[in-house]
N, C-alpha and C positions, 0 to 999 in steps of 0.2 A: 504494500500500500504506500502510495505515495503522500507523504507528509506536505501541509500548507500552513504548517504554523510550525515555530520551533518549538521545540523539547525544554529546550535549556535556556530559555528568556532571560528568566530572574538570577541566573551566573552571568550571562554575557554584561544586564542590567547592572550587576554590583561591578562587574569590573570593568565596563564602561565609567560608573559613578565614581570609583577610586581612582583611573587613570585622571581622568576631569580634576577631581580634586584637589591631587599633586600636580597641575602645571598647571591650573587655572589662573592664578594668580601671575603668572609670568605671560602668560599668553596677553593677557589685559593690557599688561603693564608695553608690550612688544607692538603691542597694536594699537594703543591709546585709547582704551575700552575701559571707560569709570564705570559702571554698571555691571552690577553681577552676572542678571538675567542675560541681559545682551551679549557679556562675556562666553554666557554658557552655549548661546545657541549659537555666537558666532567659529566656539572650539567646535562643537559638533557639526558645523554647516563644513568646516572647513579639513575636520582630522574623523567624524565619523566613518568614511567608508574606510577609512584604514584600521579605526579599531574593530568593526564588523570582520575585515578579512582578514586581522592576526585572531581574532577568536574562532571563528565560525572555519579557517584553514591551518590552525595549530596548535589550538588549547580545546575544543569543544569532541567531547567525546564520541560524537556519533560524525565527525567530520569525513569518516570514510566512506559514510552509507546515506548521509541525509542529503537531499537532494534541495536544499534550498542552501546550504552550506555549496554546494557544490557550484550553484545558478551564483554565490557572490564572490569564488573565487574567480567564475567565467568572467566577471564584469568589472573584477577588481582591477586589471591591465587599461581599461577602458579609463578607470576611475583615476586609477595614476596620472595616466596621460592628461586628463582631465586637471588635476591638480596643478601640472607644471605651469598650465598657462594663466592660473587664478594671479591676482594682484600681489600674491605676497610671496617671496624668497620660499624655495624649498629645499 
């Protein structure tokens, strides 16, 4: 059967929330982001598809066999390249 929701949300969830954590406050500070909330959507707008494909392609248990893990390692190359051209140093 093929899965359409992940298994393991609420780990990917917490360690999404602790990487955030630990560089939030320098990310702000790099970007000139006084604002928490802003700060937050602006880490995730710009580093989430990278923590999705270190989790979901090398910490998540079922990353051999789940097929939505698999659909964001496909799209992760896409995403990269995507990134190089955004406004800000990579």
């Amino acid at each position: 059967m093929v899965e359409n929701k992940c298994t393991h949300l609420d780990e990917f969830l917490k360690c999404e929330v602790d990487i955030i954590r630990r560089h939030l406050e320098r990310h702000k500070w790099y970007n000139a982001i006084p604002d928490e909330a802003e700060g937050n959507a602006d880490f995730i707008n710009k580093y989430g598809w990278l923590m999705r494909e270190l989790y979901c392609g090398y910490a998540c248990p079922n990353r051999e066999t789940c097929d939505l893990g698999i659909k964001v390692n496909i799209t992760s190359e896409a995403a990269a390249n995507t990134a190089r051209y955004q406004d800000h140093p990579m």
